[in-house]
C-alpha angles and dihedrals in degrees: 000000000000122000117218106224094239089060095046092050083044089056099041089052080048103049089046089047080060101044091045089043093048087046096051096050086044087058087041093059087045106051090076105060086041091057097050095055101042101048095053095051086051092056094058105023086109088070084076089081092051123107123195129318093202092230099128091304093092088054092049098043119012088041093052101043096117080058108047095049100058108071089200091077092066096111093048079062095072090045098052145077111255095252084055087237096114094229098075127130102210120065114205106152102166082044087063088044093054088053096049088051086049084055097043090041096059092034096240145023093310114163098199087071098054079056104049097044080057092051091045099048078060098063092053100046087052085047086057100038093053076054106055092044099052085052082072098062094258109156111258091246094052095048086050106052086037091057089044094047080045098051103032090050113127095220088075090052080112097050092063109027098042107065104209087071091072079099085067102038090056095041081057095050111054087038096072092034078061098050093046094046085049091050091050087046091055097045095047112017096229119152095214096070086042084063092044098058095041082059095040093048087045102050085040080056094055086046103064128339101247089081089079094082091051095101088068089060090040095052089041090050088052100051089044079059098056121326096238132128109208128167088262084061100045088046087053086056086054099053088045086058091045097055093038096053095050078043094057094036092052083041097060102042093054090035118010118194140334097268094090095054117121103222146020116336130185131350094000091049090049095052095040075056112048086101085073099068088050096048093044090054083042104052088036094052085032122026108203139123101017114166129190088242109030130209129204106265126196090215099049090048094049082048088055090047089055088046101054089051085064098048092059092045089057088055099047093044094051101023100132089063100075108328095163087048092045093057094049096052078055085051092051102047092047102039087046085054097048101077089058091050095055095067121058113195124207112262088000121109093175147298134257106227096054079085090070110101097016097061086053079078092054079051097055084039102067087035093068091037094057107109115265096239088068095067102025085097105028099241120110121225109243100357089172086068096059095039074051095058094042100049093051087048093053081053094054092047092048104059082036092069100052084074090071102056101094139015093259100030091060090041091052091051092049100054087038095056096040124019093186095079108105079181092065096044086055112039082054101054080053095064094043085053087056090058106040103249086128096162092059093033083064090042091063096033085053085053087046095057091039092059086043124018086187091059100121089168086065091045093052093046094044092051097051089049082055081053093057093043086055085244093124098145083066089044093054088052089050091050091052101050073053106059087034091060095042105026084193098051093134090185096050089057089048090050091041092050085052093049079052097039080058100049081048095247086145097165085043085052096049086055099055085043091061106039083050087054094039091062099037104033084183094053093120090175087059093048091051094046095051084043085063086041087060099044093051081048096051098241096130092160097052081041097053089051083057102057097032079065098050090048085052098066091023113059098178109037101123092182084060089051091051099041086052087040094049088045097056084045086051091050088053094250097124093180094065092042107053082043090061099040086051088059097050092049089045086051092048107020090193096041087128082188088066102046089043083053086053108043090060100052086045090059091045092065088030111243097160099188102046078050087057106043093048090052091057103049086051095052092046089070088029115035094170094050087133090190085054089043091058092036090051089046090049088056097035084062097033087060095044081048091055 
């Protein structure tokens, strides 16, 4: 059939008016998802010039660094404590892994890209979470501004800028990938979702332990959609067994049981923490007064209480419209929280960014209580109000972050924001220990022991501070208000050994040594220092068995080699000697106490050119070494004399 030229023009204008109309919805459906994951990397794309802040991270990552950068070490990741001590009480496997590709990404141990993994990880999870609401039928608009009030809030400053939380970013994360992959399974049956979850649910397992009680919600979720209970269900159940039993199994051999939990576990724990449901609900709803290091606050829990008043009356008002739903989200929000709340630490009243993925449920809550009328058109009532509040509450995460981007900075802003954490007092004393600022290091551990006179940690830091300062008669008094306090304190005994080892109480000090060993039989530091206690008390053999074990454990310790060395020399047997000091200098080519050690023992059985050698290398680094100079004069005649 032959086309007039005018039709033909009618239906090509026609045909582009379609694909530019199909391409402009497409982008339109996009922009959302586009926006929710940019805006919040932006937000906290500054973090990316941050370091450390030395609250656990350091143990995690800076104390690890031989590990995570050795991808070999991947499957000692499942079967080890999430500080890689063996003797952790948290197990987070894929966590460690994300940190040894962060490592092997940037080359090195480069801390902007620990950050930016964490910042990252964000704008997928808002990306998913704009997902999974608008699988609720929740109008485009409202997901997105949702997601954007959710990942903009300052109460998860924590969660991004502090990079031990990457457990729970990435918990966060494949839950709801789960979630969305199980929705899809119920809705069409197809097994593929069915796989996807399983994976999604089982990775979110080896990312933080409070993925074990999913199933519950999974299983919950399942019967809101239907209330049926098919094969494919039953099969589900079975891949939730599967994955927790290899879990538990993996669990117990890096960790074991609680018994070796420092704290408070089960019932007790739980009741200690029942001000934690209120202060989450509190800080989420009202956003004030959040600290780094939060303490429990009479005001913030009376707000909660409020708080959860009006929660119930939202349901009752409103109870015909999802009850069922309504009840889950609860579920959600309360079972997500439990894990944290069975564990009390020590100085500790909780972390912020524990809230992360419960309060996702009191989300989901107030969106399905929202009247029908709002989103029977799609459009939201006042939406300046909510960009308002958004965009107050970016402000306030912003500046926020900023507290996280060194060691003192985020101590400063600790103490600052809540005066009531004996933690903060103390862990900064300890950096400014480590610096030598010891005047102002007592001054925080005293404030630390003001706020808590149970705070052993403070005792043990401000005694070894006296130490420093010569005061050891008042560090021997801190240790012991230490070791009063924890009967078990393993490093207050070993400080303690060394005070006395100073004010020459040798056969005090050995006893210190050993009860510290005696509690920690891998205290290797334990293990050296009594090895010096024996040698100033003449006992070479029982000094020899220290070190050898240090060596042991510690392949490359060259101190260890020269003090054993020294000790056989010491013992008269040269040959061991003059093997272990070899060892040591082959460790540390440029370690002068070793070759002093050696060329010693060299000159007793008489071997004049290894002397020689050794003394010249020695006064090569120290011209002015009086005893070498005499030592290199005696061979140097002895030769002419041969």
């Amino acid at each position: 059939m032959k086309v007039s030229s005018k039709n033909a023009k009618q239906r090509n204008t026609t045909k582009g008016s379609n694909i530019e109309s199909v391409s402009n919805k497409t982008l339109r459906s996009k922009f959302p998802i586009i926006i929710v994951f940019c805006l919040p990397v932006l937000l906290y794309l500054q973090t990316i010039n941050f370091g450390l802040t030395h609250f656990d991270d350091d143990r995690i990552i800076s104390n690890n660094l031989s590990f995570l950068s050795d991808f070999r070490n991947v499957g000692q990741a499942f079967i080890t404590d999430a500080f890689i001590e063996n003797k952790g009480t948290f197990y987070r496997p894929l966590q460690t892994i994300s940190y040894m590709v962060d490592v092997h990404l940037s080359g090195a141990n480069n801390n902007w890209m620990f950050h930016l993994t964490n910042i990252l990880l964000l704008g997928l999870i808002a990306s998913i979470l704009f997902l999974f609401i608008r699988m609720l039928n929740i109008p485009s608009k409202l997901a997105m501004l949702t997601t954007l009030f959710y990942c903009c809030h300052p109460l998860f400053v924590s969660s991004i800028a502090w990079i031990p939380a990457r457990g729970d970013l990435m918990l966060t994360l494949f839950t709801l990938l789960s979630f969305l992959f199980l929705y899809h399974f119920l809705n069409k049956g197809k097994f593929i979702f069915l796989f996807l979850h399983w994976i999604s649910f089982t990775i979110a397992l080896f990312c933080k332990e409070t993925a074990a009680l999913l199933p519950i919600l999974f299983i919950v979720f399942s019967f809101i959609n239907d209330r049926l209970i098919d094969k494919k269900r039953l099969f589900a159940i079975f891949l939730y067994i599967i994955s927790g039993l290899v879990w538990f199994w993996l669990r117990s051999k890096a960790i074991g049981d609680i018994a070796s939990l420092n704290g408070t576990f089960g019932f007790n724990a739980i009741i200690q923490n029942t001000p934690t449901i209120l202060e989450s609900l509190s800080k989420f709803l009202l956003p004030i007064s959040i600290a780094p290091i939060p303490s429990f606050s009479l005001l913030k829990e009376i707000i909660g209480f409020i708080i959860i008043i009006f929660l119930i009356i939202l349901f009752f008002k409103n109870k015909d419209r999802f009850p069922y739903q309504k009840l889950f989200y609860l579920l959600w929000f309360i079972l997500l929280l439990l894990p944290a709340m069975f564990y009390k630490q020590e100085f500790i009243d909780y972390l912020d960014h524990r809230f992360l993925l419960p309060l996702i449920g009191i989300i989901l809550f107030i969106l399905s209580s929202i009247p029908e009328n709002w989103l029977s058109n799609g459009t939201i009532k006042y939406p300046w109000i909510i960009v308002s509040i958004i965009l107050i509450m970016s402000s306030f995460t912003f500046i926020k972050t900023r507290s996280y981007s060194d060691p003192m900075n985020f101590y400063d802003a600790a103490i600052n924001q809540n005066r009531n954490s004996s933690l903060a007092y103390n862990n900064r004393g300890s950096l400014k220990l480590i610096e030598g600022n010891y005047s102002s290091a007592i001054n925080d551990f005293n404030e630390a022991i003001a706020v808590n006179p149970n705070h052993y940690f403070a005792y043990n830091n401000r005694g070894s501070t006296k130490a420093n300062l010569g005061n050891y008669d008042g560090a021997i008094s801190d240790f012991d208000a230490a070791i009063n306090l924890k009967k078990d304190y393993a490093e207050a005994f070993n400080n303690r050994g060394n005070a006395k080892i100073s004010k020459n109480n040798i056969s005090g000090a050995l006893d210190d040594f050993t009860n510290a060993i005696a509690i920690n039989p891998n205290y290797i530091k334990a293990y050296y220092d009594r090895g010096l206690a024996y040698l100033k008390a003449k006992k070479y053999t029982e000094s020899i068995e220290d070190f050898k074990l240090v060596t042991k454990r510690k392949p490359n310790d060259f101190e260890a080699y020269n003090n054993i060395g020294a000790a056989f020399g010491l013992l008269g047997n040269f040959p061991e000697a003059i093997h272990n000091l070899t060892k040591s200098i082959e460790v540390n080519p440029n370690y002068i106490d070793a070759y002093v050690n050696r060329a010693l023992a060299l000159y007793y059985i008489k071997d004049l050119q290894g002397t020689l050698h050794d003394c010249e290398f020695i006064l090569s680094v120290n011209p002015n070494d009086l005893r070498i100079l005499d030592l290199k004069t005696k061979v140097i005649q002895e030769l002419k004399i041969k």
